[in-house]
C-alpha positions in Angstrom: 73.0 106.8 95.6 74.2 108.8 92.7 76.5 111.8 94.7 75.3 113.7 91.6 71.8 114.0 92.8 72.5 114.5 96.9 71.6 117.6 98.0 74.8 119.1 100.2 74.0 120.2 103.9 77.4 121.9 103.7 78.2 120.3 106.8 78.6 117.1 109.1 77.9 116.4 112.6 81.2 115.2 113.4 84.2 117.3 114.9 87.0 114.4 114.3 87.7 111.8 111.9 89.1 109.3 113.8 87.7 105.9 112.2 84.5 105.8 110.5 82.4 104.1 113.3 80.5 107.0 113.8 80.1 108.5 110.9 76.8 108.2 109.2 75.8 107.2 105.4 74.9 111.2 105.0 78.2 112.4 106.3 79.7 110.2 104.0 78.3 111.6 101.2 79.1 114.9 102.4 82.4 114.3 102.4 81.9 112.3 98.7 79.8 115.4 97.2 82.5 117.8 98.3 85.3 116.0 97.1 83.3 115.7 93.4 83.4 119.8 93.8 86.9 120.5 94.8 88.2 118.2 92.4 86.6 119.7 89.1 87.8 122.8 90.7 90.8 121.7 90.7 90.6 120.4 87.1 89.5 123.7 86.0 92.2 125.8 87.8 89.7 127.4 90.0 90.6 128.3 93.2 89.0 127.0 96.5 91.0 129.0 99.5 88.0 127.7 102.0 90.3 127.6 104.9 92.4 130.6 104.5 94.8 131.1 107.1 93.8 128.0 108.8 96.8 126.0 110.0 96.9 122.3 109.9 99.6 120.8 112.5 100.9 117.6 110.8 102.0 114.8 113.3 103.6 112.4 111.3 105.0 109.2 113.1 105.5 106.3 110.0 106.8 107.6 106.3 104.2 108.7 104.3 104.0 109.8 100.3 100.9 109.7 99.4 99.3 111.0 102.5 101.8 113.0 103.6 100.9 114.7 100.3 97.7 115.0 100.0 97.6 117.0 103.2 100.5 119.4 102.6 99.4 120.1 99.4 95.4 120.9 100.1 96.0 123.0 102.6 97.9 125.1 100.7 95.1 124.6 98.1 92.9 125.4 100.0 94.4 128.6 101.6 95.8 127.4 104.7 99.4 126.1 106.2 101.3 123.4 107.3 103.2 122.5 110.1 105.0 119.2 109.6 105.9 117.6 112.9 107.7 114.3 112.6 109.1 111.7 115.9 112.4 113.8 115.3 110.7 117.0 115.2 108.4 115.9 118.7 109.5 115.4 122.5 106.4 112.4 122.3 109.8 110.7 121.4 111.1 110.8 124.2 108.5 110.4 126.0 106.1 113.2 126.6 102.3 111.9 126.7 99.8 113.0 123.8 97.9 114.5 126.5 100.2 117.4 127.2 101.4 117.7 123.6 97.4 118.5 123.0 97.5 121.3 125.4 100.5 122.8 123.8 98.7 122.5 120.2 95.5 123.9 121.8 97.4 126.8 123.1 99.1 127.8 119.9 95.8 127.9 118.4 96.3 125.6 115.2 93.2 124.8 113.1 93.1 121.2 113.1 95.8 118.5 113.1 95.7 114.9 110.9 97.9 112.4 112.8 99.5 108.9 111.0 100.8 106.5 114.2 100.8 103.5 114.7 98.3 103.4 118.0 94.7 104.1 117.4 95.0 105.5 121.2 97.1 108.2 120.2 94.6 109.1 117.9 92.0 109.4 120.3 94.1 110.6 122.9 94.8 113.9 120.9 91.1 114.4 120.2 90.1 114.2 123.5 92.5 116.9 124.9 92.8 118.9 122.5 90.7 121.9 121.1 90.8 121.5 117.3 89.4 118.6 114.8 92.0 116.1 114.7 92.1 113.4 111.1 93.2 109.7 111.9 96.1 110.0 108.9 96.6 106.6 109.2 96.9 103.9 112.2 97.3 100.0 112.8 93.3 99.8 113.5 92.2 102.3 110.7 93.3 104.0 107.6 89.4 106.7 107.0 90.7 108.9 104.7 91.8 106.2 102.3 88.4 104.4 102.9 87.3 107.5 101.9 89.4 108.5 98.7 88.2 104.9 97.8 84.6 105.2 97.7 84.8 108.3 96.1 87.0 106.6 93.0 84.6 103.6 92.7 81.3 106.3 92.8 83.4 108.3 90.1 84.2 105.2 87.9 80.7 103.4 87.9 78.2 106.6 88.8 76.8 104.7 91.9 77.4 103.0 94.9 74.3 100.6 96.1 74.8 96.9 95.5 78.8 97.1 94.1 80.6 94.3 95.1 84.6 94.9 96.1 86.3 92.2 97.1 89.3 92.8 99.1 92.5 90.2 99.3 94.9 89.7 101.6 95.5 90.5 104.8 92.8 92.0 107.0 94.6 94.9 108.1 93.6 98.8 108.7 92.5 99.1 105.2 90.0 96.7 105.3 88.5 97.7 108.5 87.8 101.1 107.4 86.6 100.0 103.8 84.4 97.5 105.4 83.0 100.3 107.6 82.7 103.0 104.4 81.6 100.1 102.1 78.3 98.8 104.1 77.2 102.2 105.1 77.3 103.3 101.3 75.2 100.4 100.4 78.2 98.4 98.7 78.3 95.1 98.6 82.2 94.0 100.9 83.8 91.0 100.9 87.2 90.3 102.5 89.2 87.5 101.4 91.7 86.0 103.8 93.6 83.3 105.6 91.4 82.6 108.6 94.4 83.4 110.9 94.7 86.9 109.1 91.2 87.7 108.8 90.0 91.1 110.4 89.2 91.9 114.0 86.1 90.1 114.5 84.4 93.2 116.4 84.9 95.2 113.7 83.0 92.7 111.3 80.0 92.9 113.6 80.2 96.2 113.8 80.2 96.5 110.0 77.3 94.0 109.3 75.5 96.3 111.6 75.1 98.3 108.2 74.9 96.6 105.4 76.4 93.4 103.6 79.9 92.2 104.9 81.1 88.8 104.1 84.4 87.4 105.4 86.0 84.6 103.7 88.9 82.3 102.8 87.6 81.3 99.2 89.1 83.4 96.2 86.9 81.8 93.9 83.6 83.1 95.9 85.1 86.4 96.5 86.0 86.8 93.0 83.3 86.1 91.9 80.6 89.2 90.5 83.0 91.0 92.0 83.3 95.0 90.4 86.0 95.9 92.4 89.0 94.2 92.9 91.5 95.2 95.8 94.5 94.6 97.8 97.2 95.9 99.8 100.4 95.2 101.1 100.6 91.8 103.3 103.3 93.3 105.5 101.9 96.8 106.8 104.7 99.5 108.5 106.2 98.5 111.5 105.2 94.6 110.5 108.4 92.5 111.0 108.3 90.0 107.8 107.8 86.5 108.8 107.9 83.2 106.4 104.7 81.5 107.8 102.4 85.1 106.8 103.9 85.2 103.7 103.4 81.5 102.8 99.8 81.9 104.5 99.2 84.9 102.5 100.6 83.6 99.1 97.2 82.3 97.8 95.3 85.4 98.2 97.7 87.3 95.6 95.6 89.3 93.3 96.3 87.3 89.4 94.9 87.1 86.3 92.7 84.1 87.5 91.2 86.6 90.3 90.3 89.4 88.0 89.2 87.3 85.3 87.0 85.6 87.7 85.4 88.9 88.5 83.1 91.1 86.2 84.0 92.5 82.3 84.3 95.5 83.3 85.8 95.5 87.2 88.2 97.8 88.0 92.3 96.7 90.1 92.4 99.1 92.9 95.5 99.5 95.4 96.4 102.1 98.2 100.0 101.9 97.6 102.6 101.4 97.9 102.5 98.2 96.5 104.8 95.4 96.0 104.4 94.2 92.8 104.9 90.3 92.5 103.9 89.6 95.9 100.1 91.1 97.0 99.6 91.6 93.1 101.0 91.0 89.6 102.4 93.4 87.2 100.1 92.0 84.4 97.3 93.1 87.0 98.8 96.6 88.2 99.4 97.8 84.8 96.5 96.7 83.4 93.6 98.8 82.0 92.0 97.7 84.9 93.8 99.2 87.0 92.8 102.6 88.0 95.6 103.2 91.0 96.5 106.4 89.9 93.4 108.3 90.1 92.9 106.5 93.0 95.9 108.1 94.6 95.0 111.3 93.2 91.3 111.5 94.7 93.0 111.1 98.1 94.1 115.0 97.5 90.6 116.3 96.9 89.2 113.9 99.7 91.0 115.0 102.6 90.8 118.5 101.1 86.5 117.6 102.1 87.8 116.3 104.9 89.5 119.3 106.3 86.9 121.9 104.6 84.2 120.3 106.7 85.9 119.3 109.8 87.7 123.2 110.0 85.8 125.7 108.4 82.7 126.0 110.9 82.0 129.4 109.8 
């Protein structure tokens, strides 16, 4: 679909983000057709204050830049506060359960709350308890928003969605779960390229083929191949403790000239950063005029500025 011609409902059925299981191909594109809006607003120096006031508690357990970012800043964008809460800011620490740090939150009556950790539980465990829209920031199971800021870029670079091919290297990891997820419900086209022993969870591949076209496999050349997107991330994620036999398992599945040439004229490098250049990907690949990483990291901004806009304002 062409986000151009979707006719906004202005709002979603969803009062979380927390992975994109449930999320259907119209919330999607909710979320897509606001962040189009927000972001020529942004172009244009117009201001958007849609959640004035509102404040945004940010529970931040791994580093962040991009993320951390994109969050702090659209808030303020888009009228609101922040409250930055890192593990040294939060007794969770030191042990106090997500369950009563959800009460507290609830009783101090924050807006919403986006939370990057490492358990998906955690996640869930917050939503569950507390009173406000809480945003999976980033976890070891999913990584939505990105998903999200990633659709939107290939939508804005190629004016469509239905039947793209993107063809994801490396490990299969958070970021491919979630872009298999946003991919097939958006009619794309996924394929995941990896060493069988780092493939993704097989659950969430059934769950994913469920709505549209998935294919997992260990051949470059067939993933490559027709390919309009090309994509990869880093083959150690956070917390990850480097080990010889994934990096020697892993190796092949680096992201070359023979990979991109091997996909269409006109396909595009994508990355979620931060990368690693020489290892998950070239530097005659990354700074390419393929490569289209920077708008990709700046469309995370106006996405989770959708994000938030939908999940908080329910006026």
């Amino acid at each position: 679909m062409d986000i151009s011609l979707y006719k906004p409902k202005r709002r979603i059925k969803q009062k979380h983000l927390l992975h994109l299981k449930d999320y259907s191909a119209t919330d999607i594109y909710e979320i897509l057709y606001l962040t189009q809006k927000l972001k020529n607003a942004f172009r244009h120096g117009k201001k958007h204050r849609l959640l004035k006031n509102n404040t945004l508690a940010m529970i931040f357990s791994t580093p962040s830049t991009r993320t951390r970012l994109a969050f702090e800043t659209g808030i303020q964008q888009l009228g609101g506060r922040s409250i930055f809460l890192s593990d040294e800011d939060m007794q969770c620490s030191r042990g106090e359960s997500m369950h009563d740090t959800a009460l507290v939150l609830s009783r101090y009556g924050i807006d919403g709350a986006v939370i990057r950790t490492h358990a998906q539980s955690d996640v869930e465990e917050l939503a569950k308890y507390g009173n406000f829209p809480v945003i999976n920031g980033l976890t070891d199971s999913f990584d939505p928003c990105q998903a999200l800021s990633d659709i939107f870029t290939i939508w804005e670079t190629f004016g469509h969605l239905e039947g793209k091919k993107l063809a994801y290297f490396g490990d299969g990891n958070n970021t491919a779960n979630s872009l298999m997820l946003a991919g097939a419900k958006t009619g794309m086209k996924v394929c995941v390229c990896s060493p069988k022993e780092y493939a993704p969870a097989e659950d969430i591949v059934t769950l994913a083929r469920n709505f549209g076209d998935v294919t997992i496999t260990n051949d470059t050349e067939e993933a490559a191949a027709d390919a309009d997107v090309i994509y990869t991330d880093v083959f150690f994620s956070m917390g990850q403790k480097r080990t010889a036999e994934k990096e020697a398992a892993l190796a092949p599945y680096q992201v070359n000239s023979k990979i991109l040439h091997a996909a269409q004229k006109d396909a595009v490098f994508m990355h979620c950063l931060p990368a690693r250049r020489g290892e998950e990907v070239t530097e005659s690949v990354i700074d390419s005029t393929h490569s289209i990483i920077f708008e990709q990291a700046e469309n995370k901004l106006h996405a989770q500025k959708a994000v938030m806009t939908l999940l908080m304002n329910k006026k």
